[in-house]
C-alpha positions as CSV (number, residue, x, y, z in Angstrom):
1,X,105.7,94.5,96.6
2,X,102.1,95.0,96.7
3,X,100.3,97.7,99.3
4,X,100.2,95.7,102.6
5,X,98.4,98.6,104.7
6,X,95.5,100.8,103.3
7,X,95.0,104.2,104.6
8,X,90.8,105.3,104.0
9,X,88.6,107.8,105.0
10,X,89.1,106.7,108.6
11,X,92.5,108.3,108.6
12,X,95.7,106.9,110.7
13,X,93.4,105.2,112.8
14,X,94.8,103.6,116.5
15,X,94.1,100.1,114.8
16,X,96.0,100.8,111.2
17,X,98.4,102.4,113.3
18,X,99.3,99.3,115.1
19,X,98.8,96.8,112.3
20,X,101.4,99.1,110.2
21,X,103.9,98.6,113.1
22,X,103.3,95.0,112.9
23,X,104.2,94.6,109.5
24,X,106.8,96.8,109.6
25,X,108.5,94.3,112.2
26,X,108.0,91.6,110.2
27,X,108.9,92.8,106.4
28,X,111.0,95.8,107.1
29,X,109.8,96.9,104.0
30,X,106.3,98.0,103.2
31,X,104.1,100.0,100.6
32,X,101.0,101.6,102.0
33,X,98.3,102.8,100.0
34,X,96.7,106.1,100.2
35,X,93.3,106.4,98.9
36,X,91.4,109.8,98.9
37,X,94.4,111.5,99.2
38,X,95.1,114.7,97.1
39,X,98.8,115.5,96.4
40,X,98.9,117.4,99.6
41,X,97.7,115.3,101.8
42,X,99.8,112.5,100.8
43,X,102.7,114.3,101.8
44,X,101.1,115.3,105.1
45,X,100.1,111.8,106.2
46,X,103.4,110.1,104.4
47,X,104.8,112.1,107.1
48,X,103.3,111.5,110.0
49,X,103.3,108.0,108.9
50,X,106.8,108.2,109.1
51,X,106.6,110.1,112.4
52,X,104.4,107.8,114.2
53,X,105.6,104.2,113.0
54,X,109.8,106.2,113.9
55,X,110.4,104.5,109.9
56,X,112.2,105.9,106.9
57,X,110.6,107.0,103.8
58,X,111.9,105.2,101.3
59,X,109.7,106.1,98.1
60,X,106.1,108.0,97.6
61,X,104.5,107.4,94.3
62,X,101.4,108.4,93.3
63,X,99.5,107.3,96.1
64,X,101.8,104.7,97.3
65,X,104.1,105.1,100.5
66,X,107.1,102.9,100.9
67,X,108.7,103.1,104.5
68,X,111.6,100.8,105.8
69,X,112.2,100.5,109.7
70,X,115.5,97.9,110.6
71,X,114.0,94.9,112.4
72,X,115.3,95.4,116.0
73,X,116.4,91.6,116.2
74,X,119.3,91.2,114.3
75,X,118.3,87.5,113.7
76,X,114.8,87.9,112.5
77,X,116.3,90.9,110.0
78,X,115.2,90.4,106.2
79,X,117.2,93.4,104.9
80,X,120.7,94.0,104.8
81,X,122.2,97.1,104.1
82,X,125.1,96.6,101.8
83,X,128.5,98.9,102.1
84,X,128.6,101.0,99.0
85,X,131.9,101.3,97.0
């Protein structure tokens, strides 16, 4: 996957904020891309990120986030999880 939601200077804007949302209801899946961001930061916005859009951290590389929220519609859902054995 390539980043589909860049964070910049402007922060966790209201607009970014709901865009993010909106991709994350129609991929599931998503990588968002930090830039600016020194290693502490990253983790401070990864979380509220995760806080604000009520998604899972999946992954944060470098200055890549990767968050996963279950589409709420189980027809429209892309992802399944699969029972581990």
């Amino acid at each position: 996957l390539k980043p589909v939601i860049v964070v910049g200077k402007a922060g966790l804007s209201d607009s970014l904020r709901a865009e993010a949302s909106r991709t994350l209801d129609d991929h599931e899946l998503i990588k968002v891309k930090l830039q600016g961001c020194d290693r502490r930061e990253r983790k401070t916005v990864s979380a509220q990120l995760v806080e604000i859009l009520q998604a899972s951290l999946v992954g944060l590389i470098g200055n890549v986030v990767i968050l996963y929220r279950q589409q709420r519609d189980p027809e429209r859902r892309r992802i399944s999880p699969d029972p581990v054995t």
